[in-house]
C-alpha positions in Angstrom: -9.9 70.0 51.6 -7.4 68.9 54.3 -10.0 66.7 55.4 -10.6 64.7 52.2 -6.5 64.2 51.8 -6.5 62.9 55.4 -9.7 60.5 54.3 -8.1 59.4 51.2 -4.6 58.4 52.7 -6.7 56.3 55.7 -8.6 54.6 52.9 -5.3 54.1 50.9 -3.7 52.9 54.2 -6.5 50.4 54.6 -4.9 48.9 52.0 -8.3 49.6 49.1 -7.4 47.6 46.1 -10.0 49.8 43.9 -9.6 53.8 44.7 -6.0 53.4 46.8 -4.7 51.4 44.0 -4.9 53.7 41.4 -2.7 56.6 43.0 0.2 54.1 43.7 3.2 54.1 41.0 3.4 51.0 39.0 6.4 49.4 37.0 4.8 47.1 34.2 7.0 44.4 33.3 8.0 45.2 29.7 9.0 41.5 28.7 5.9 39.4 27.1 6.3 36.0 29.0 6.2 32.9 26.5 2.7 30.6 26.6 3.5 27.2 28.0 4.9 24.8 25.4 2.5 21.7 24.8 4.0 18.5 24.7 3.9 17.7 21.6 4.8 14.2 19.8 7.9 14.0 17.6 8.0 13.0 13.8 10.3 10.3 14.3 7.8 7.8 15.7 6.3 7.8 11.9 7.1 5.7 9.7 7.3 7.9 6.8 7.8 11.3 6.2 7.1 12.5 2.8 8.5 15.7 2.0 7.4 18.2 -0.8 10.4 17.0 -3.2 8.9 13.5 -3.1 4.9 14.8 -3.8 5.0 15.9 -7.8 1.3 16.5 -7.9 -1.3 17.4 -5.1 -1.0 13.7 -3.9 1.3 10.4 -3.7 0.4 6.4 -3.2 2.5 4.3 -0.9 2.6 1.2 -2.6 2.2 -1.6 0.3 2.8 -5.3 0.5 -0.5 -7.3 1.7 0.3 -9.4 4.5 0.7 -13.1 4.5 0.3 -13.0 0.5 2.0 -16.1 -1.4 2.3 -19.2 0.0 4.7 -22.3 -0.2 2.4 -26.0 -0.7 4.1 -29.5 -0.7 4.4 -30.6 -4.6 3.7 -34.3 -5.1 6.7 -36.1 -7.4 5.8 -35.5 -11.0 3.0 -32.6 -10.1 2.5 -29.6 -11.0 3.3 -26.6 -8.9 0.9 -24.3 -7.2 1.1 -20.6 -9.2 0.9 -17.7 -6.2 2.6 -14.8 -5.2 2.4 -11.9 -3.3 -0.1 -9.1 -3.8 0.2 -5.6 -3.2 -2.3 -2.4 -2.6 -1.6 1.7 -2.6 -2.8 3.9 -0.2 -2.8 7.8 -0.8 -2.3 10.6 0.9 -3.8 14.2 0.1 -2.6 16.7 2.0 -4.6 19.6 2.8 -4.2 22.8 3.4 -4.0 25.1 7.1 -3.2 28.4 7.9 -4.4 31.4 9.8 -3.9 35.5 8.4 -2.2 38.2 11.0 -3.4 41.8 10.6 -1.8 44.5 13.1 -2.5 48.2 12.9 0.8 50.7 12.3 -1.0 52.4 15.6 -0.4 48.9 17.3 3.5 48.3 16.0 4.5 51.8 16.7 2.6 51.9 20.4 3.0 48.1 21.4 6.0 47.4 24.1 7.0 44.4 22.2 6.9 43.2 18.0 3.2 42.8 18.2 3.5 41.1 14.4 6.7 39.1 14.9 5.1 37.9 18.4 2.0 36.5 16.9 4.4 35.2 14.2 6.2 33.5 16.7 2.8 32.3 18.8 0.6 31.0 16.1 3.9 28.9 14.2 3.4 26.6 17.6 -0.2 26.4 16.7 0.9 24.4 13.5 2.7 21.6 15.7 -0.3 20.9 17.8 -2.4 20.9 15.0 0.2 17.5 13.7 -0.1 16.3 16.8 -3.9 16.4 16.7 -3.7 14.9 13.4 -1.6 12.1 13.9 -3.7 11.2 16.9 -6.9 10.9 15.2 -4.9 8.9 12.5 -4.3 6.8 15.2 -7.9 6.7 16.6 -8.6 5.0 13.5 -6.8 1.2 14.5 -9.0 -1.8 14.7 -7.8 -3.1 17.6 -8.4 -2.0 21.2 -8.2 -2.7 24.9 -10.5 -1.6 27.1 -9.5 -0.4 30.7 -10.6 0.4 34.1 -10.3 3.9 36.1 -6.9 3.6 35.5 -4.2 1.8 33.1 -2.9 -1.6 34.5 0.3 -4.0 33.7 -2.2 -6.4 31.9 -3.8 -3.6 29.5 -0.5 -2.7 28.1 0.5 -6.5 27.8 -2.7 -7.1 26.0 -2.3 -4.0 23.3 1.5 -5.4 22.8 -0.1 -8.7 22.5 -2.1 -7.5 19.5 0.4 -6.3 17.8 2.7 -9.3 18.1 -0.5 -11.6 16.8 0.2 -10.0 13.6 4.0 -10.1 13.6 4.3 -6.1 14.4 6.8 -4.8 17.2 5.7 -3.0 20.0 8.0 0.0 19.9 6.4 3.1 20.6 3.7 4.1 22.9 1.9 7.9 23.1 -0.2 8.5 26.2 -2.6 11.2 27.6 -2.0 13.2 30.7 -4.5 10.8 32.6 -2.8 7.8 31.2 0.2 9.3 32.4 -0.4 10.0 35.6 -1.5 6.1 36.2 1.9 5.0 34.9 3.7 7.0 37.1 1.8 5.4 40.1 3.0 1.4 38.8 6.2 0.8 40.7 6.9 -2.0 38.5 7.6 0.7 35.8 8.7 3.8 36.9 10.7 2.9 40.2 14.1 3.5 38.4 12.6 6.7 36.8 11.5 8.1 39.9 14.3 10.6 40.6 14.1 12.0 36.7 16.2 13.2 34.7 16.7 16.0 32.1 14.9 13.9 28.8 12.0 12.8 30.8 11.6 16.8 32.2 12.1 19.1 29.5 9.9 16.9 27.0 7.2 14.4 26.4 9.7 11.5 26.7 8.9 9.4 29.8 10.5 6.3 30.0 10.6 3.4 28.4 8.4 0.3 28.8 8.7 -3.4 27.7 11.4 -2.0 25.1 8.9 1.0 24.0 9.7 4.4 24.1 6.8 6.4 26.1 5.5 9.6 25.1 3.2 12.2 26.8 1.0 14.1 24.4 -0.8 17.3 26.6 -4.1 17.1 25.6 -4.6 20.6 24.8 -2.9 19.9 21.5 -5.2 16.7 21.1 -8.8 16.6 18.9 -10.7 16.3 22.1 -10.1 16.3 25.8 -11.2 12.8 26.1 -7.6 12.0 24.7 -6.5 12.4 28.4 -7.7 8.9 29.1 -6.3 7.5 25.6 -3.0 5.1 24.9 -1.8 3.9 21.6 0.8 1.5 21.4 2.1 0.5 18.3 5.0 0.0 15.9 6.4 3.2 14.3 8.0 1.8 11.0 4.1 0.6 10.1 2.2 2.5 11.7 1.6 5.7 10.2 2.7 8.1 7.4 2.8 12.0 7.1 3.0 13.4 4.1 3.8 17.6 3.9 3.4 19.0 0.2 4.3 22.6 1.8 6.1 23.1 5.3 4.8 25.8 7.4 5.5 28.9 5.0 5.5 32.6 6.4 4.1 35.5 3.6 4.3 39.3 5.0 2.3 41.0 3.2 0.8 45.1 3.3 -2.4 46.5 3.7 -1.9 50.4 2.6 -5.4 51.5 2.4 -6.0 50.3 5.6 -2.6 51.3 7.6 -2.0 47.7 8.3 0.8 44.9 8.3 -0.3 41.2 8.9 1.1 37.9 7.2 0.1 34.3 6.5 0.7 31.0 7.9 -0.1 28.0 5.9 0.6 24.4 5.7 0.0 21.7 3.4 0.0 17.8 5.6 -1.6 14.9 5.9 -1.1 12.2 8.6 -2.5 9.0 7.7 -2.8 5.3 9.2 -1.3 2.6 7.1 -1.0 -0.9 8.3 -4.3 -1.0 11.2 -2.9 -3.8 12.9 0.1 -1.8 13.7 -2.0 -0.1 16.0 -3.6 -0.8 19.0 -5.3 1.8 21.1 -5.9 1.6 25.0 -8.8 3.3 26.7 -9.9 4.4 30.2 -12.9 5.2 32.1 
């Protein structure tokens, strides 16, 4: 017997991760440490935000003026004038419905080291902003027009995108940008010299800068639809570009499951981000 302690304190000397491991005291760490925040992108780059108070039914129109309706033609002396005016079109927006159930065991609330329910709570509520995030980038997605780039994002792409929107009398005033997009702006002198030594807006958010008068805005594309949004920019002007309209914020429900021995609760949502005016938008791309 003396034999196999003397063994066992040489192998735990040896410094065994497996066997030696296991007889060593351990203090667990009895805070949960917080996922990573996503950058996420805020709602004041839309151009409206429809609230439940101004959706009466399960949908709303936005009434929209048709661009470069109406026109003004020289009148001879004694003719006639020309009858036009402007026309106008709706667009709707549905929202739809998202949420996700929580069940927890009374074994699991009683045992856990931390509010197991109020955690998840807390967890799957940030799932709700990435999922509007996600949405408003495949609203995006949608725009006609686009610009085409290399391996990585140059002066004369974003020129070209504004340049798109100023052809049809938009103003370039916002611009969202995957992490790969990102990482190419950073390396353009031209842009980020002055930005080079940070500060606290640029590192606790998405916010990176401004360029050619537009605010610029990370997105992490682990909130995006796909990871191909990495190589993605959309520049564009944010009171035409796009609309979100919420019939029913993000809304907790605790609920009981007796029979069972179990608490849980529901997350739910009712939005709907939407692009109105396409020319508003142009989207970048990279290879």
């Amino acid at each position: 017997m003396v034999n196999d302690f003397k063994y066992l304190k040489e192998y735990i000397d040896q410094g065994d991760a497996t066997e030696g491991s296991l007889l060593i005291p351990k203090k667990i760490y009895d805070t949960l440490i917080d996922a990573v925040d996503k950058k996420l992108l805020p709602r004041s780059e839309a151009g409206w935000y429809l609230g439940p108070a101004q959706i009466p039914g399960s949908s709303i129109d936005i009434d929209l003026e048709n661009v470069n309706t109406g026109k003004v033609r020289q009148v001879a002396e004694g003719a006639e004038f020309w009858l036009d005016k402007p026309t106008w079109s709706s667009t709707n927006l549905k929202p739809l419905k998202y949420g996700v159930a929580i069940r927890i065991t009374e074994e699991m609330l009683e045992d856990a080291k931390w509010n197991m329910l109020e955690r998840s709570i807390s967890t799957l509520g940030k799932r709700f902003a990435e999922n509007e995030t996600s949405l408003i980038l495949t609203a995006l997605y949608g725009a006609s027009d686009s610009v085409t780039g290399g391996a990585a994002i140059t002066i004369a792409n974003i020129s070209r995108a504004v340049q798109y929107l100023e052809d049809n009398d938009y103003e370039a005033t916002s611009m969202y940008v995957g992490n790969e997009v990102a990482s190419d702006i950073r390396q353009i002198d031209t842009f980020m010299e002055v930005d080079k030594h940070g500060n606290d807006e640029v590192n606790r958010s998405g916010f990176l800068g401004v360029i050619y008068g537009m605010r610029l805005y990370r997105f992490s594309t682990n909130a995006a639809p796909s990871s191909t949004y990495s190589k993605y920019a959309f520049v564009f002007d944010k009171v035409h570009a796009y609309a979100i309209a919420e019939k029913r914020p993000v809304t907790l429900k605790k609920f009981s499951l007796e029979t069972f021995d179990m608490e849980g609760a529901i997350l739910s949502q009712r939005i709907v981000v939407k692009l109105i005016r396409d020319y508003a938008v142009c989207t970048i791309t990279t290879s």
